[in-house]
C-alpha positions as CSV (number, residue, x, y, z in Angstrom):
1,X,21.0,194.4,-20.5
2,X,18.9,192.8,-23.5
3,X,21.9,194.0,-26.1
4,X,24.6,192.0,-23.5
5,X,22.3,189.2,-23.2
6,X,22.0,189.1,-26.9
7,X,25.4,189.4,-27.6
8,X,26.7,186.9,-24.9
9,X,23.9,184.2,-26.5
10,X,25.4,184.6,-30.0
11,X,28.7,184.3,-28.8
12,X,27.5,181.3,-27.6
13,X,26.4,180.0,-30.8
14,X,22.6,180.5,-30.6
15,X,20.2,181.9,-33.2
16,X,19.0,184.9,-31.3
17,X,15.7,186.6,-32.3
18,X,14.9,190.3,-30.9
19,X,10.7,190.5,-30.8
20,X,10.8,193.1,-28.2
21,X,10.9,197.0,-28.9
22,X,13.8,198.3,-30.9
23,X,13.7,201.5,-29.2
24,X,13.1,202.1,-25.4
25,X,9.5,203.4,-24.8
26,X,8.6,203.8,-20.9
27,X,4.8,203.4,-22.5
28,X,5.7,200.0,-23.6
29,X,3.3,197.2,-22.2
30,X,5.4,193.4,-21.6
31,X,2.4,191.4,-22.3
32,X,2.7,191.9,-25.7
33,X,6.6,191.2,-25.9
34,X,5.6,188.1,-23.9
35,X,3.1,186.9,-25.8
36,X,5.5,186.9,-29.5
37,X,8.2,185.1,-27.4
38,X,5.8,182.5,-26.4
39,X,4.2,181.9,-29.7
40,X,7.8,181.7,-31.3
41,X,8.8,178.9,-28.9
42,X,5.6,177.1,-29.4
43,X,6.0,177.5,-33.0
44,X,9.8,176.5,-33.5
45,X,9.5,173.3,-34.7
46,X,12.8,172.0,-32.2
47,X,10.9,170.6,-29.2
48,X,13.8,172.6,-27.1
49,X,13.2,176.2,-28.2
50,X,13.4,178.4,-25.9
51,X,13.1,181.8,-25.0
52,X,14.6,184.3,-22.5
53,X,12.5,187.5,-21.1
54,X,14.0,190.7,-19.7
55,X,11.9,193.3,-17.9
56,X,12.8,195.3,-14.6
57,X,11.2,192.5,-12.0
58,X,10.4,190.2,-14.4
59,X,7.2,188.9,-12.3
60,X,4.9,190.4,-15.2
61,X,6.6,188.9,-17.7
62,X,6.3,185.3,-16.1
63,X,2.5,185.6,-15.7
64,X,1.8,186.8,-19.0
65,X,3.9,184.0,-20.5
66,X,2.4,181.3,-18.3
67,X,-1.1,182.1,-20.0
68,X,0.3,179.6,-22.7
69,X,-0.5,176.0,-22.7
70,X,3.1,174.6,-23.3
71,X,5.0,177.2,-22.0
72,X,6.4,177.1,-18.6
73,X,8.0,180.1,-18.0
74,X,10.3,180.7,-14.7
75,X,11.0,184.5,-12.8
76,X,14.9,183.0,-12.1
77,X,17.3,185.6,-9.4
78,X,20.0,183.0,-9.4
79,X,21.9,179.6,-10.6
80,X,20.3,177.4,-7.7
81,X,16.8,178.0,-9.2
82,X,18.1,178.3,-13.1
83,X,19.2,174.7,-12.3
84,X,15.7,173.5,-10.6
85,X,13.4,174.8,-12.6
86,X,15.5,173.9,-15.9
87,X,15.6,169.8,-13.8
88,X,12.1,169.5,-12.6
89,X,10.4,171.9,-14.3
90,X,11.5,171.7,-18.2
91,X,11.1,175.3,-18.1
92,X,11.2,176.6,-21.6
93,X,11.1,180.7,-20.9
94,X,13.6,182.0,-18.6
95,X,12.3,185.6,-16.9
96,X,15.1,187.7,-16.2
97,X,14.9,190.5,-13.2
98,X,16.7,193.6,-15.1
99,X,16.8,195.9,-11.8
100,X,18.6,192.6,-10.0
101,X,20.8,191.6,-12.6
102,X,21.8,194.6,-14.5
103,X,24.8,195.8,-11.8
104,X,26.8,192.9,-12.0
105,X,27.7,189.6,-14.4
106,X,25.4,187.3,-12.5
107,X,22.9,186.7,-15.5
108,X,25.4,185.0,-17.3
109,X,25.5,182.7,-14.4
110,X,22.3,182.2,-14.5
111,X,21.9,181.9,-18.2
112,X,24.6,179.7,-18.7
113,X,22.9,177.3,-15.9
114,X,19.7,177.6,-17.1
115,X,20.9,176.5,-20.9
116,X,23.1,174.1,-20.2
117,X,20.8,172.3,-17.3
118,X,18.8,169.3,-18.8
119,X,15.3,168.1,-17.8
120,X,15.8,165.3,-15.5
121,X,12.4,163.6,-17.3
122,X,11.2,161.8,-14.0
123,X,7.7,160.4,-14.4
124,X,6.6,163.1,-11.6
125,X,7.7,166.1,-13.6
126,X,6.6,164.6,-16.9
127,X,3.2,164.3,-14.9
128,X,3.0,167.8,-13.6
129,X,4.0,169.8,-16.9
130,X,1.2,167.5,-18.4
131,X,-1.1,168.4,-15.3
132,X,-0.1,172.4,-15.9
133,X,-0.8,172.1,-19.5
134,X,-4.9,171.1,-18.3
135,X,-5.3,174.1,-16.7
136,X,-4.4,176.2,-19.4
């Protein structure tokens, strides 16, 4: 799924940057994978970088992500919530469920959504990334 994904982003016309495992390794630990996405979106100088996360339920992945003040990262299973969390939430990291996704096209969907979706920027969101930053 991570080489379609790939592929279908560059298509698309974004700079896509592998910092996962080039080779699959059942020993592999995500928080690791997580963690270099973050940093790279944190340190992109573009206030809209962004980053997409694969792993079989893609919980993991969220949660390690979310350990980053600035990074509000989103487990997404379809278009309804890439939409949401992409307008109320300004997430930045989109977690995508591999066993869910993988049997069908629905992650472009989802993707496409979730990329395409602006921040609605009310003062209530604004206030609540601000408030989620604090407790990091």
């Amino acid at each position: 799924l991570k080489e379609e994904v790939f592929a279908y982003l560059s298509k698309r016309g974004y700079e896509v940057e592998d910092v996962g495992d080039k080779e699959l390794n059942p020993d592999d630990d995500f928080p690791q994978f997580a963690a270099a996405a973050c940093l790279k979106v944190l340190g992109d100088e573009d206030e809209a970088a962004r980053a997409v996360l694969l792993c079989g339920g893609a919980q993991g992945m969220g949660m390690a992500a979310n350990r980053f003040r600035g990074i509000r990262a989103s487990v997404v299973w379809d278009k309804h919530e890439a939409q949401m969390t992409r307008n109320d939430n300004d997430s930045n990291v989109l977690c995508l469920p591999a066993r869910t996704l993988e049997s069908g096209n629905d992650w472009q969907a989802i993707l496409d959504t979730w990329l395409d979706t602006p921040f609605a920027a009310a003062e209530r969101y604004k206030r609540r990334n601000r408030q989620l930053d604090e407790l990091a």
